[in-house]
C-alpha positions as CSV (number, residue, x, y, z in Angstrom):
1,X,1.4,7.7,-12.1
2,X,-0.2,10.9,-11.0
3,X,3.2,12.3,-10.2
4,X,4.1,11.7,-13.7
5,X,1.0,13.6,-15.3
6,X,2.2,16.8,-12.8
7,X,5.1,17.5,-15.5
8,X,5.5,20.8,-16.2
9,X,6.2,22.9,-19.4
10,X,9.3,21.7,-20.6
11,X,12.2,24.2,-21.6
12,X,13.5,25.1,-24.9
13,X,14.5,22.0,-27.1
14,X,17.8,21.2,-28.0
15,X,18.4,18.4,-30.1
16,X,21.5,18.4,-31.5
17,X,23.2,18.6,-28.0
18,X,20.8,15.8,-27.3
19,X,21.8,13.6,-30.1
20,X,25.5,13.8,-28.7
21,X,24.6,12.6,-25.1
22,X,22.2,9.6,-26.8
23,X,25.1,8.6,-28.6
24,X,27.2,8.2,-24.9
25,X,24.4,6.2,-24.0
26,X,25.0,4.2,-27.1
27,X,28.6,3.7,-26.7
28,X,28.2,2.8,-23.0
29,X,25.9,0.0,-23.6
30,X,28.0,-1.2,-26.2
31,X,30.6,-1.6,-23.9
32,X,28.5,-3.1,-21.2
33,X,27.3,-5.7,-23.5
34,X,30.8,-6.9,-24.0
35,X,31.8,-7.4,-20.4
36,X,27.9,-9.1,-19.6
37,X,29.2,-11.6,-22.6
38,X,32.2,-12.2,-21.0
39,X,31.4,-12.2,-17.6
40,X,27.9,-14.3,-17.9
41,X,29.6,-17.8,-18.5
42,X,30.6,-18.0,-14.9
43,X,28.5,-15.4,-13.2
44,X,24.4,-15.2,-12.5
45,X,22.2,-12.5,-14.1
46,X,21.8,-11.3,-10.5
47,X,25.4,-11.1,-9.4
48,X,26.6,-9.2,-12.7
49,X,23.9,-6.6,-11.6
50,X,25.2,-6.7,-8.4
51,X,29.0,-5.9,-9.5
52,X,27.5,-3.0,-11.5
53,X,26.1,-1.2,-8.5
54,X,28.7,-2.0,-5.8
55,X,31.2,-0.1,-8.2
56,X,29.1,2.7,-9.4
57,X,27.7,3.1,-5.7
58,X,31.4,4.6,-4.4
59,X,32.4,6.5,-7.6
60,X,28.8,8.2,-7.0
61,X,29.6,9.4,-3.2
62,X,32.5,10.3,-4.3
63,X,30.8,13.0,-6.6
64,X,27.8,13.7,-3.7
65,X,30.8,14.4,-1.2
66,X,32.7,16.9,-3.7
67,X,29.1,18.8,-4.4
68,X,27.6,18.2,-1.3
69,X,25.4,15.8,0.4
70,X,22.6,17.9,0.7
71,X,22.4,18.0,-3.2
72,X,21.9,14.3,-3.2
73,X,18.3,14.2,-1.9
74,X,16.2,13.8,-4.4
75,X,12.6,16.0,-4.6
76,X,10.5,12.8,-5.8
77,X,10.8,9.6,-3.4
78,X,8.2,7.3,-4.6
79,X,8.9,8.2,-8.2
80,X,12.5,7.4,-8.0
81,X,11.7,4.1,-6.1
82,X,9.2,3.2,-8.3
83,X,11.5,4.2,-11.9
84,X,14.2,1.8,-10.4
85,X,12.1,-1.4,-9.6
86,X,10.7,-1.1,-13.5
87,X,14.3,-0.2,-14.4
88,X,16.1,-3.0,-12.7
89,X,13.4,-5.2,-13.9
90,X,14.1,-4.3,-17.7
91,X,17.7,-5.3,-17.2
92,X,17.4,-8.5,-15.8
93,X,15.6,-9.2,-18.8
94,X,17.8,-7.8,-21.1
95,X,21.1,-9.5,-19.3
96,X,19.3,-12.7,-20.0
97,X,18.8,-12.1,-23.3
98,X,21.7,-11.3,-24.3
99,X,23.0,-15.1,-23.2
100,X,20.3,-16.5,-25.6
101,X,20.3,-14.2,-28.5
102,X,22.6,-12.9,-30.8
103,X,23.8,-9.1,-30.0
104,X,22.3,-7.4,-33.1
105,X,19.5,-9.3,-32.2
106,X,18.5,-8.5,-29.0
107,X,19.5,-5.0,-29.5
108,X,16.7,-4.9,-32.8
109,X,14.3,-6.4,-30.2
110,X,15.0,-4.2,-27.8
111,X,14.1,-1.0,-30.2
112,X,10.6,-2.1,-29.9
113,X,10.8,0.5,-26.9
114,X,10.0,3.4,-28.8
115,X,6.9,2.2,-30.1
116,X,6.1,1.6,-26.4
117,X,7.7,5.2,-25.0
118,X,6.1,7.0,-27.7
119,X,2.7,6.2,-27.0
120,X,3.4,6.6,-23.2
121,X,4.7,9.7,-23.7
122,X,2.0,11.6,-25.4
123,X,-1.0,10.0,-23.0
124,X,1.3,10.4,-19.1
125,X,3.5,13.4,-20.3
126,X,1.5,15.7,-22.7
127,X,4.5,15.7,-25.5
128,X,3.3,16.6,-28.8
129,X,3.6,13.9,-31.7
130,X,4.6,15.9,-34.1
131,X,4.8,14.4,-37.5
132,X,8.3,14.1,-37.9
133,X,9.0,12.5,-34.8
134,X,6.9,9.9,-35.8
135,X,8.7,9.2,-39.0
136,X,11.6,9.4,-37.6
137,X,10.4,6.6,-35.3
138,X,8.5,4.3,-37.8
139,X,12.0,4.9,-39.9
140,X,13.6,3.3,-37.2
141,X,11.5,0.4,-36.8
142,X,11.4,-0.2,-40.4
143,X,15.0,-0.6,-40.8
144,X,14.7,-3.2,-37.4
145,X,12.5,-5.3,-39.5
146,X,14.5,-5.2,-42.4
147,X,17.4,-6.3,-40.4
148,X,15.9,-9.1,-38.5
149,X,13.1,-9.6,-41.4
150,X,11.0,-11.4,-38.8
151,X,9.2,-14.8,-39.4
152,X,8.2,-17.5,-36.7
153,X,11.4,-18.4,-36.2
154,X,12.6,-15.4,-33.8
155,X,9.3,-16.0,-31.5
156,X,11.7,-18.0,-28.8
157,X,12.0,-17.7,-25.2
158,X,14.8,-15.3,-25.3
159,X,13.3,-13.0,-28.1
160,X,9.9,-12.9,-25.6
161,X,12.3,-11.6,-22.7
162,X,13.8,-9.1,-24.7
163,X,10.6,-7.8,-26.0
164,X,9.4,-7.6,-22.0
165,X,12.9,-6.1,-21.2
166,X,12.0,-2.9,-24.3
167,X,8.4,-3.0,-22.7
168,X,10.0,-2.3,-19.1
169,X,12.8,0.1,-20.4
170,X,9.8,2.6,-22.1
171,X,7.8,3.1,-18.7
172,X,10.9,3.1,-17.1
173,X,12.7,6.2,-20.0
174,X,9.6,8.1,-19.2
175,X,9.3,8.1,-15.8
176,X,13.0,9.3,-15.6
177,X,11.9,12.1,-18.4
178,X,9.4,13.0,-15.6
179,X,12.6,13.0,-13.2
180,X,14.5,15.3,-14.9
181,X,12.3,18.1,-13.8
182,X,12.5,18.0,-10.8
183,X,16.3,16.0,-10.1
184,X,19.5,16.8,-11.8
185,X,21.2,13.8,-13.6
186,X,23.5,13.0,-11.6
187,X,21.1,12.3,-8.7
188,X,19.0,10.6,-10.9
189,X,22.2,8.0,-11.1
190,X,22.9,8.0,-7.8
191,X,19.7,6.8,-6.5
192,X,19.4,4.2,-9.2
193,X,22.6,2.5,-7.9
194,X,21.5,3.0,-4.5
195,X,18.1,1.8,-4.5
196,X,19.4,-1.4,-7.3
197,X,21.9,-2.7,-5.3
198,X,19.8,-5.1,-3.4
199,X,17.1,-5.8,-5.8
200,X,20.5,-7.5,-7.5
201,X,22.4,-8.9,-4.1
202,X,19.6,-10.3,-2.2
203,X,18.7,-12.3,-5.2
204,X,22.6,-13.0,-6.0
205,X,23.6,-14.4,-2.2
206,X,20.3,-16.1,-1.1
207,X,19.0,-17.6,-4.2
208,X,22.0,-18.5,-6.7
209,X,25.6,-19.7,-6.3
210,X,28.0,-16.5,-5.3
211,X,30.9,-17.0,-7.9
212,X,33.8,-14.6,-6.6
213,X,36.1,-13.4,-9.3
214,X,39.2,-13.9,-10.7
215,X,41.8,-11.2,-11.4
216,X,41.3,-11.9,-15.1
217,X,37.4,-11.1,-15.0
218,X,38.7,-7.6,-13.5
219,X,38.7,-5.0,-16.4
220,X,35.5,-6.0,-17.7
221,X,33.9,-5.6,-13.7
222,X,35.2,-2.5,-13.7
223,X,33.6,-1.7,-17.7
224,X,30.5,-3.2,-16.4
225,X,30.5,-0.3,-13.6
226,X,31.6,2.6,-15.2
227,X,29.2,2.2,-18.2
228,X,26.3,1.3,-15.7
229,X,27.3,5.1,-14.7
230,X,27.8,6.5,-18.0
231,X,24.7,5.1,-19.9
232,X,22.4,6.7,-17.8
233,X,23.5,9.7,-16.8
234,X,23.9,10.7,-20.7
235,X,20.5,9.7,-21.1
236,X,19.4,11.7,-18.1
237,X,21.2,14.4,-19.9
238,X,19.9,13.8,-23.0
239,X,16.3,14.1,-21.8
240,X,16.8,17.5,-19.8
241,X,17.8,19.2,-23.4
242,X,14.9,17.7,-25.3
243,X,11.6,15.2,-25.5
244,X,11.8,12.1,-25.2
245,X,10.2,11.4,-28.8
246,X,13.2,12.8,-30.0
247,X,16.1,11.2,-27.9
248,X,14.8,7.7,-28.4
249,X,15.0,7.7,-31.9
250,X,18.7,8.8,-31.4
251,X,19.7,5.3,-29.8
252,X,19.1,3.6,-32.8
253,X,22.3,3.8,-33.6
254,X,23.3,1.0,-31.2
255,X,21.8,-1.4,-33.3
256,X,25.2,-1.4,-36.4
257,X,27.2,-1.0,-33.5
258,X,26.2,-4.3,-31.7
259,X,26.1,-6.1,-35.2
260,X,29.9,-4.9,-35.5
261,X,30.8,-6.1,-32.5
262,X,29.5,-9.2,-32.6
263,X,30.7,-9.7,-35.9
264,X,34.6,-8.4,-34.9
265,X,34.7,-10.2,-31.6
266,X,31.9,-13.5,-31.9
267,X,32.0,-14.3,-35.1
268,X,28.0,-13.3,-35.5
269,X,27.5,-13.0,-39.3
270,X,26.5,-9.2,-40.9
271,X,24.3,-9.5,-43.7
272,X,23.2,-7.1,-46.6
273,X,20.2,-6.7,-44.7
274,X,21.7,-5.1,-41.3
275,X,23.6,-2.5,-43.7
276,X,20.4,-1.7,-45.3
277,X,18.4,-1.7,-41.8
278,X,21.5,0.5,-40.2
279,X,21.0,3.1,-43.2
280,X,17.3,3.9,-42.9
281,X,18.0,4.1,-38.7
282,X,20.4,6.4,-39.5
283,X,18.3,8.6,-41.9
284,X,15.7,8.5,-39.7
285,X,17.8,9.9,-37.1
286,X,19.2,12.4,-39.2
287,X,16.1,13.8,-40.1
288,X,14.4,14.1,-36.6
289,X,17.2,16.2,-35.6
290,X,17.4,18.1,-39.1
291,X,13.6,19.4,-38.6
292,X,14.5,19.7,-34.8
293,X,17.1,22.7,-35.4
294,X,14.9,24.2,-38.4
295,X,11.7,24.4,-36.0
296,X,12.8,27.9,-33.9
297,X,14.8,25.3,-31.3
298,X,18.0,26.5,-30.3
């Protein structure tokens, strides 16, 4: 953690540029939720993760061998190691989750993250908690609540994993905010395929049944790998143009998304209550941004 707290001044905040890579992150993990659902009735968590890397690992040397190899290396060892053993933990948890939970529901669960990265980030990273940031934030949370208006019903195995997977995700966003100023974002996905791949096929080969696929599980592989890309490098992006108190935020709008989609596609029922959760996430996000751009930030 002491590389982490070497994190030098950052440059020149751009959220609204920010807000529109977030939002690829968003989209991108919408996807990927689809293909985990359809791919997870016949596949282990460990072998989906597995499929992920094996085809973002060649579309990645592909893009180190047109910019050159030497641009790969990355600055930071350890902390790149060390990002993608909390990172690959957080996903396990959050592919098993989404087997036992509802989408909207794990992805309200998971937005307990920036509670967690948040707090992380203004004791490791020096980032200033300024007021609106906050609100923006507790605006956020507030309309998760209101959406999953939480009693003792939702305290089940799967909601407890989810809630470790948001836990794991924070340290994890943060120590790849660290990352970013030293490593472009591109590298930054590189290495996290590289060094994932056989935290995910060890497990896969040697512990669980290997399920090879049929041609009709295909096109959701192949979504599986290009959004393992896409998520993170937009998020990598996202946290070179500003803090990571305001990109976090941002995300929130994954959470109508997923209750869309699981209403269009799994017949997961949309109340009142996600519209009126979805609306305060959204002002919330639309706020942060607003005082962003008004506070001498390009």
């Amino acid at each position: 953690m002491a590389e982490i707290a070497e994190h030098r001044d950052a440059p020149p905040q751009d959220a609204l540029r920010a807000a529109f890579w977030v939002l690829g992150t968003a989209f991108s993990f919408i996807l990927m939720m689809i293909a985990i659902r359809q791919l997870s009735t016949s596949m282990s968590s460990f072998e989906l993760l597995s499929f992920r890397s094996l085809l973002g690992i060649p579309v990645m040397c592909a893009v180190a061998w047109h910019m050159g190899f030497r641009q790969v290396r990355t600055r930071r060892a350890g902390m790149q190691i060390g990002r993608n053993v909390v990172h690959f933990g957080g996903q396990w948890c959050w592919v098993i989750g989404l087997t036992l939970l509802p989408m909207a529901h794990v992805t309200a669960l998971e937005f307990t993250m920036p509670i967690w990265t948040v707090a992380i980030a203004m004791l490791v990273l020096g980032e200033r908690a300024k007021s609106h940031r906050i609100i923006a934030t507790l605006m956020g949370l507030a309309g998760v609540l209101l959406i999953l208006r939480p009693g003792i019903e939702i305290v089940t195995d799967g909601a407890l994993v989810v809630l470790l997977a948001a836990l794991l995700y924070a340290i994890s966003n943060v120590m790849m905010k660290s990352l970013t100023g030293d490593d472009a974002p591109w590298v930054i996905v590189f290495w996290m395929q590289i060094i994932q791949l056989p935290l995910a096929l060890l497990p896969a080969v040697f512990w669980f049944d290997w399920v090879w696929p049929v041609w009709a599980d295909s096109p959701w592989i192949l979504a599986m790998g290009v959004t393992g890309i896409s998520a993170h490098f937009c998020l990598a992006r996202a946290f070179q143009l500003a803090d990571a108190m305001v990109c976090i935020p941002i995300d929130f709008v994954r959470l109508p998304l997923a209750a869309l989609v699981g209403w269009l596609f799994y017949s997961e029922a949309v109340s009142v209550w996600v519209l009126m959760g979805a609306l305060l996430i959204f002002a919330g996000n639309y706020y942060s941004v607003w005082r962003e751009t008004r506070t001498g930030t390009p």
